[in-house]
C-alpha positions in Angstrom: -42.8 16.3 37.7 -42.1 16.6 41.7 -45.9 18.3 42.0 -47.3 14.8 40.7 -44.8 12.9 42.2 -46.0 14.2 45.5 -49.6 13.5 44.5 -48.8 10.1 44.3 -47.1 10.4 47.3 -50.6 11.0 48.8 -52.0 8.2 47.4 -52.3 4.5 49.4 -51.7 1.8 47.4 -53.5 -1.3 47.6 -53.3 -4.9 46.0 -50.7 -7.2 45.4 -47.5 -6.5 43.1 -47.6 -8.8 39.9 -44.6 -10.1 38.5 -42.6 -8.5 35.6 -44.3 -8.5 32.4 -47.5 -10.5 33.6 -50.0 -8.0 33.6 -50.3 -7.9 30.2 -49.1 -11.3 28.5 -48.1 -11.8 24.7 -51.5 -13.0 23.7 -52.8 -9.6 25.0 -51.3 -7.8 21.6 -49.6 -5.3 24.1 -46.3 -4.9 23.8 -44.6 -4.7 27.3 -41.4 -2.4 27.8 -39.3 -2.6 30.8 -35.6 -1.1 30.1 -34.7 2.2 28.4 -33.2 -0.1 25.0 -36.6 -1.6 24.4 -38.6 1.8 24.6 -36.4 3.5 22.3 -36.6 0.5 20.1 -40.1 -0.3 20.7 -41.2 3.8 20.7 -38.8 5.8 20.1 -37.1 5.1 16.3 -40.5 3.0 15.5 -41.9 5.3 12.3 -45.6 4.8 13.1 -48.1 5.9 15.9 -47.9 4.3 19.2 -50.2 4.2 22.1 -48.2 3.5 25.5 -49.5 3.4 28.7 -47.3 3.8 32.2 -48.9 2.2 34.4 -48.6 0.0 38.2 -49.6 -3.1 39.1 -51.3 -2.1 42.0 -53.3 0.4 40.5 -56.6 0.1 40.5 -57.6 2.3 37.8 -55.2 0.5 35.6 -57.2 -3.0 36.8 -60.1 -1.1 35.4 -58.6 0.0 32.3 -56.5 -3.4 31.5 -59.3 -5.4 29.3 -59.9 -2.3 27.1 -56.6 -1.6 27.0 -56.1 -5.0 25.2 -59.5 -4.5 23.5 -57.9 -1.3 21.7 -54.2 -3.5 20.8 -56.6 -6.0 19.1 -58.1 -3.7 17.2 -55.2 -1.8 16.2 -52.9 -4.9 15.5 -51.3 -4.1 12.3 -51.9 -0.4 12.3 -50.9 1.5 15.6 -48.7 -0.5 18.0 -49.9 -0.3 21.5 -47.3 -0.5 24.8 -47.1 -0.9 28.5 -44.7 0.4 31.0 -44.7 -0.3 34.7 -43.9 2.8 35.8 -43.8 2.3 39.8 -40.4 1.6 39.9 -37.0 0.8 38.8 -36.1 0.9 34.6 -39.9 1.7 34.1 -39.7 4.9 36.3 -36.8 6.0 34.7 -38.3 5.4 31.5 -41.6 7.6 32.8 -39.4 10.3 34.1 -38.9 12.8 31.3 -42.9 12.5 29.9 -44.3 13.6 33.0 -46.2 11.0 34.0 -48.1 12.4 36.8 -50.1 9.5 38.2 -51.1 5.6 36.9 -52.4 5.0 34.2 -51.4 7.9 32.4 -51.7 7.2 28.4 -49.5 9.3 26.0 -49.6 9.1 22.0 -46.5 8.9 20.2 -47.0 10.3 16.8 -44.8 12.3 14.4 -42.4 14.1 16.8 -42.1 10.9 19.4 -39.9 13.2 21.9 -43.2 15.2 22.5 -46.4 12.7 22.8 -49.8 13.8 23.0 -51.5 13.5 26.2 -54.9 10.9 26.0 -57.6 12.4 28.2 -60.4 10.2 26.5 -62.8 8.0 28.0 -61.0 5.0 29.3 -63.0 2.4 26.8 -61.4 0.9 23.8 -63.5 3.1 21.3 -62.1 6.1 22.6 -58.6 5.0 22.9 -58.8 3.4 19.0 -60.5 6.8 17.7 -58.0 8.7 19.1 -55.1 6.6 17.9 -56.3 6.8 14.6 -56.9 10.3 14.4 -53.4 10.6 15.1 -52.4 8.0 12.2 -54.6 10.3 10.2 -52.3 13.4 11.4 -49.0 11.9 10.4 -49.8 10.4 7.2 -51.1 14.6 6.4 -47.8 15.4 8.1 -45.6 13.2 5.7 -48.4 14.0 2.4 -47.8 17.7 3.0 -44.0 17.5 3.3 -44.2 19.5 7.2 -41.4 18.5 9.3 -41.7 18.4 12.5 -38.6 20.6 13.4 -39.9 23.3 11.1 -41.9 25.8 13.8 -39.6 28.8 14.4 -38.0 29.2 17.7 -34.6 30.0 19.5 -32.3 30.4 17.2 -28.4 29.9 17.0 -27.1 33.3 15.5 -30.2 34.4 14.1 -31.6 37.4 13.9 -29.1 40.6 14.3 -26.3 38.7 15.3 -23.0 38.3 13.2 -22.0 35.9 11.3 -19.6 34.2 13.9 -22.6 33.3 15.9 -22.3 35.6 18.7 -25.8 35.6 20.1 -26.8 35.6 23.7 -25.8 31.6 25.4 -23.5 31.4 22.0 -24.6 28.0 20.5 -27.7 27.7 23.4 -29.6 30.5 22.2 -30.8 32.8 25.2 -30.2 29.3 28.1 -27.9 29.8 30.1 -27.6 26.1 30.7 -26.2 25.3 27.4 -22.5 25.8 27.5 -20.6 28.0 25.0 -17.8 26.3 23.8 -14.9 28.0 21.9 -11.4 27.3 21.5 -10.0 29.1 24.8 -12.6 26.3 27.1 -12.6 23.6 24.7 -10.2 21.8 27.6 -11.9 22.2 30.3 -15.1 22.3 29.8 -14.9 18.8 27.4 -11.8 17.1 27.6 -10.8 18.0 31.6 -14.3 17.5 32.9 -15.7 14.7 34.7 -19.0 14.9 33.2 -20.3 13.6 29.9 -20.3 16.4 27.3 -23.0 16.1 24.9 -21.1 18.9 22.5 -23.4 20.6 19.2 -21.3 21.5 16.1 -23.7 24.0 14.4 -23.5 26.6 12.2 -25.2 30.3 12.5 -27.2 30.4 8.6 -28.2 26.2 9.6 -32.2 26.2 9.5 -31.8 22.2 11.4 -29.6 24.2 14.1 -32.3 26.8 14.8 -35.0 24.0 15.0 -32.6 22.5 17.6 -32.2 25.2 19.7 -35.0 25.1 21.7 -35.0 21.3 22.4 -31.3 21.6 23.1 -32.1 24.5 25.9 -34.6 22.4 27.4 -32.9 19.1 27.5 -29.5 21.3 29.1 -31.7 22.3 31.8 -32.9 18.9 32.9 -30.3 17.5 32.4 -28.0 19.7 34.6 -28.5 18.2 37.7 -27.6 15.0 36.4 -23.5 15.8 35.7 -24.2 15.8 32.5 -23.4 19.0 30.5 -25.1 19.9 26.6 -22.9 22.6 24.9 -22.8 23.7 21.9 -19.6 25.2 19.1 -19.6 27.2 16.4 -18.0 25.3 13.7 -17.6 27.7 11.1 -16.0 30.1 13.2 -14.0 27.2 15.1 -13.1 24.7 12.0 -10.3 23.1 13.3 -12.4 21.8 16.0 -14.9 20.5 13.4 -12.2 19.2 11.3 -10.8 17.0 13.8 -13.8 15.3 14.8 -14.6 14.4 11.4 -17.9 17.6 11.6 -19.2 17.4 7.5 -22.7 18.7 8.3 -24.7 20.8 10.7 -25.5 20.2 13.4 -23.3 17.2 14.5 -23.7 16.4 18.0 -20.6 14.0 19.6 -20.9 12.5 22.7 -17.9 12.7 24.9 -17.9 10.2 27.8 -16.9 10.6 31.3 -13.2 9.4 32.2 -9.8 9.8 30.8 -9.3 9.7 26.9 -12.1 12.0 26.0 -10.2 13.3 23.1 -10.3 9.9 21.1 -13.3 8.3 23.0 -16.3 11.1 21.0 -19.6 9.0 19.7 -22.0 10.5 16.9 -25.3 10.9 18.5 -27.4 10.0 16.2 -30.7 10.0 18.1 -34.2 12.6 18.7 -33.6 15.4 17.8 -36.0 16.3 20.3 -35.3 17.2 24.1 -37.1 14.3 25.6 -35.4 12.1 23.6 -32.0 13.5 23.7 -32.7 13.4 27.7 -33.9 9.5 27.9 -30.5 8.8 25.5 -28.3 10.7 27.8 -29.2 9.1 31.0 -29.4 6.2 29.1 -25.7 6.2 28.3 -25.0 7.4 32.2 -26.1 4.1 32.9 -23.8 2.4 30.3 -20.9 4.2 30.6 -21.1 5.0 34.6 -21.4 9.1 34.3 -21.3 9.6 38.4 -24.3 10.9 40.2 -23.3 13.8 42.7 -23.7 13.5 46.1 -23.2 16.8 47.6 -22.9 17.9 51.6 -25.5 20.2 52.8 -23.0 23.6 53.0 -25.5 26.6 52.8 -29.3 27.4 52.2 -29.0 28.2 48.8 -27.6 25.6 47.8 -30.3 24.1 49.2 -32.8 25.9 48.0 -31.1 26.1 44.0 -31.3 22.6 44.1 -34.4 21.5 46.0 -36.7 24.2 44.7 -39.3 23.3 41.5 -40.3 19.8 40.6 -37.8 18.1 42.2 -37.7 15.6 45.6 -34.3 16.1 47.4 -33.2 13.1 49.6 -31.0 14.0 52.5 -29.2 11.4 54.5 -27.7 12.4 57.8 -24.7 10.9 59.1 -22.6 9.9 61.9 -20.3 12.4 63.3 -16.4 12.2 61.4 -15.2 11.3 65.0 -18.1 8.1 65.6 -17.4 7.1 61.7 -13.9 8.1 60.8 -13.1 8.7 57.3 -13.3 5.2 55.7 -16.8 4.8 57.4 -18.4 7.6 56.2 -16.7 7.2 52.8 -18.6 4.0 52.3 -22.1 5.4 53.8 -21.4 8.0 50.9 -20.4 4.9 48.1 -23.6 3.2 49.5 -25.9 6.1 48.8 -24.2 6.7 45.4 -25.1 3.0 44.5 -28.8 4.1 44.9 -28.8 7.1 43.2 -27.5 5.4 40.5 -30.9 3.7 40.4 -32.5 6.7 40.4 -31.1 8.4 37.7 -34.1 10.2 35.5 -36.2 10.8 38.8 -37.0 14.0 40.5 -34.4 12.8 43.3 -31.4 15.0 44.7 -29.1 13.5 47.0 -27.5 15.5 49.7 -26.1 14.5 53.0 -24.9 16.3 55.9 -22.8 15.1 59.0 -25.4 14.2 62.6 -26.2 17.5 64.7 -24.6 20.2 61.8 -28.1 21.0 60.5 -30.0 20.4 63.9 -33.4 22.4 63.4 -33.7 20.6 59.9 -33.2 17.2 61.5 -35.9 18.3 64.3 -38.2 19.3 61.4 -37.9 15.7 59.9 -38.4 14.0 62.7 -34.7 12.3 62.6 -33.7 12.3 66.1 -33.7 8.7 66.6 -30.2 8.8 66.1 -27.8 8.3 62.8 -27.5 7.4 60.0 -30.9 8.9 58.8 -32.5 9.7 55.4 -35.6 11.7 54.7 -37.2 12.7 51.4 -38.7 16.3 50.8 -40.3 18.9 49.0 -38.9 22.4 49.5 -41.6 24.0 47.8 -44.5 22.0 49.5 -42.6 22.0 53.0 -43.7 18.1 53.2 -41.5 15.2 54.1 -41.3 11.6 54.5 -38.7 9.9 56.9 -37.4 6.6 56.4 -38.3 4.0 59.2 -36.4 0.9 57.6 -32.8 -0.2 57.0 -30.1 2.7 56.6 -29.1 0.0 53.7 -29.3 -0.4 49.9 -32.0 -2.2 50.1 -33.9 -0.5 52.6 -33.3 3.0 51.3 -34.1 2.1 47.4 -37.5 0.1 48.6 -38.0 3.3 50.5 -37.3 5.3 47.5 -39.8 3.5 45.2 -42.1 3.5 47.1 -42.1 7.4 47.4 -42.7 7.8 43.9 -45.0 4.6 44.0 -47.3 6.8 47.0 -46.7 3.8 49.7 -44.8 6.2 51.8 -46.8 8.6 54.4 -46.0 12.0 53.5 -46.3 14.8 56.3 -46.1 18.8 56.6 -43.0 19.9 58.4 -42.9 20.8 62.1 -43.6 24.9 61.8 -44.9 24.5 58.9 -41.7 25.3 56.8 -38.6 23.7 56.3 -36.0 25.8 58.5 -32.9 27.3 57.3 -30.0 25.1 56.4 -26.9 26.8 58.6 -23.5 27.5 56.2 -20.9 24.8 57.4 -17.4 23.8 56.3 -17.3 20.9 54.1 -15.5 18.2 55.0 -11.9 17.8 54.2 -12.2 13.9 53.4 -9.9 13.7 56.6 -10.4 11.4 59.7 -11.6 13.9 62.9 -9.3 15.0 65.6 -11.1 15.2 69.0 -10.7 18.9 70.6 -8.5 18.8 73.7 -9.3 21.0 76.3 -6.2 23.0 78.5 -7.0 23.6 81.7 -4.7 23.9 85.0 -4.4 21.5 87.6 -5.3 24.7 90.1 -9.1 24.9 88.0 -9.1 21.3 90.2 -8.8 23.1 93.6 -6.4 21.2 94.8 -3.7 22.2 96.7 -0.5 20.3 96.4 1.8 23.2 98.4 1.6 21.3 102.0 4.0 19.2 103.6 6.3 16.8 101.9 5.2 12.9 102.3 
């Protein structure tokens, strides 16, 4: 998503901002969305076809498109409901996040398998936007005459093939991902009940057809999921019944939902959502917003963690601070809580949040132009070697209107001085503790004085 993030990065916005829910009004037919609830309400577990648009105010292509738009919900009242997002920031962009939504308006068709829409590349006009719609009502009512479901194409399987029948295939219960956590009984522990992530935990069994067709989605939701401390494993519970037993497993697969904090063990939830890995995505992040599953904010140590974690379609966010000894501890603990805050507002987006302390990473501070002192915060693409540095308030405020307004292309993005971003330099992380300034020993004689003369 980070390559058409940063095209819309490029883009100048122009117009004024309209309110919440007024671009399209009630009378329209179009049904606005503007918090993850209503989209999985309004979208998500809705049985029929629906047409949703993610769009910004601003946009003047989505001006153009607005009258046909509501042209197209008149004429599908009753038949295919039509929606709206405003995607340019806040609970919108959230909601945009995992369909790759690329630029404004982009138009995606929810039919049978809602965690994977269809992209609409028609003609903007209401004719094309109805035909379309109805071809895919015509689609699903086959789908559902014919008896296909839509889990039913083959793909990674969990202890298929010429595996055993204990489930022993590559990734365990993940299939061949390596982001999909095998848990037994020896890291049931630590990897569920001792972590401080959420644990989205699969109870499947090797022979389940339903398991197999889960596989894939559950690989690719691990994987997006991963940055957002929020781990997707998977059990065998024939081979681990006691497991299964306990948290009341009577069919496969049964996916429970352990939330971050202490009493994992009696705190599980069904999850009885998408089986799909957008869907199981949007309710994940969804619940890190309920339940408070803390974002990471890591310190800028080494390149490669740099580069693991910046690289692909991603936008990582570094903020600079004061040195330990101009802060102290308590100060730059709260710069750290304040920048947390944010990212919690950010969950869903291609943001990473690093920081690093003032002077540690000095040619990658020269690169993005932050010598103007600290704190500082820049946004960039590793892969793009482009950046953006914030001018405004080193605030809340300041840095989420700077945020959105990245993804919403009102920020001026530049190439970075050399034309790549330099080499972060390995560093100790910091110990949580207040700094001790260094004191120097030197010898009164380095003074040149000479006290061996007469007495006074």
């Amino acid at each position: 998503m980070l390559g058409a993030v940063l095209l819309a990065l490029a883009l100048v916005a122009g117009g004024a901002r309209a309110a919440p829910g007024s671009f399209y009004t009630k009378k329209s037919g179009v049904v606005n969305v503007s918090t993850q609830q209503e989209f999985r309400d309004e979208v998500i577990n809705f049985p029929g076809v629906v047409l949703v648009e993610f769009y910004a105010p601003w946009c003047g292509h989505c001006q153009n498109l607005k009258p046909e738009y509501k042209k197209a919900a008149k004429q599908l009242e009753g038949v295919v409901k039509v929606v709206a997002v405003d995607a340019s920031e806040g609970p919108g962009q959230s909601i945009a996040g995992p369909y790759g939504v690329q630029g404004f308006p982009t138009i995606k068709v929810f039919a049978e398998d809602k965690g994977n829409p269809s992209d609409y590349n028609g003609e903007r006009t209401a004719d094309g936007l109805v035909t379309a719609a109805m071809k895919s009502v015509r689609g699903l009512v086959k789908a559902r005459k014919g008896g296909k479901s839509k889990g039913s194409s083959s793909g990674s399987s969990r202890g298929s093939g010429s595996s055993s029948g204990g489930g022993s295939s590559s990734g365990g219960g993940g299939g061949s991902d390596a982001d999909v956590v095998t848990v037994t009984a020896g890291n049931f522990d630590d990897v569920v009940l001792n972590s401080a992530e959420m644990v989205f935990l699969e109870f499947y069994a090797p022979w389940c057809g339903h398991c197999k067709a889960l596989a894939p989605e559950w690989d690719e939701a691990a994987a997006q999921l991963k940055d957002h401390d929020i781990v997707l494993g998977a059990m065998d519970a024939t081979q681990f019944d006691e497991y299964a037993g306990k948290y009341g497993v009577n069919g496969y697969p049964t996916i429970k939902v352990f939330l971050p904090g202490a009493g994992k063990q009696e705190t599980p939830i069904p999850y009885n959502g998408p089986r799909t890995a957008a869907g199981i995505v949007q309710h994940a992040l969804q619940l890190a917003e309920q339940y408070g599953a803390p974002p990471s904010l890591p310190q800028a140590t080494s390149h490669a963690d740099i580069e693991k974690k910046c690289t692909g379609k991603r936008i990582c966010v570094l903020a600079v601070l004061p040195h330990i000894l101009d802060s102290g501890a308590e100060g730059r603990e709260a710069y750290i809580n304040m920048i947390l805050e944010v990212a919690k507002n950010h969950r869903g987006s291609p943001f990473r949040f690093f920081w690093s302390e003032g002077t540690a990473q000095i040619d990658v501070e020269n690169a993005f132009e932050m010598t103007f002192g600290f704190p500082a915060l820049a946004a960039f693409s590793y892969d793009k070697n482009a950046f953006v540095t914030q001018r405004g308030q080193f605030g809340k405020e300041g840095i989420n209107t700077f945020l959105f307004g990245v993804l919403a292309g009102k920020e001026k993005v530049g190439p970075v001085r050399g034309g790549a971003i330099p080499r972060f330099v390995d560093v100790e992380p910091w110990d949580g503790q207040d700094g001790a300034a260094a004191e120097e020993e030197f010898s009164l004689d380095d003074l040149g004085l000479d006290f061996g003369g007469d007495d006074l």
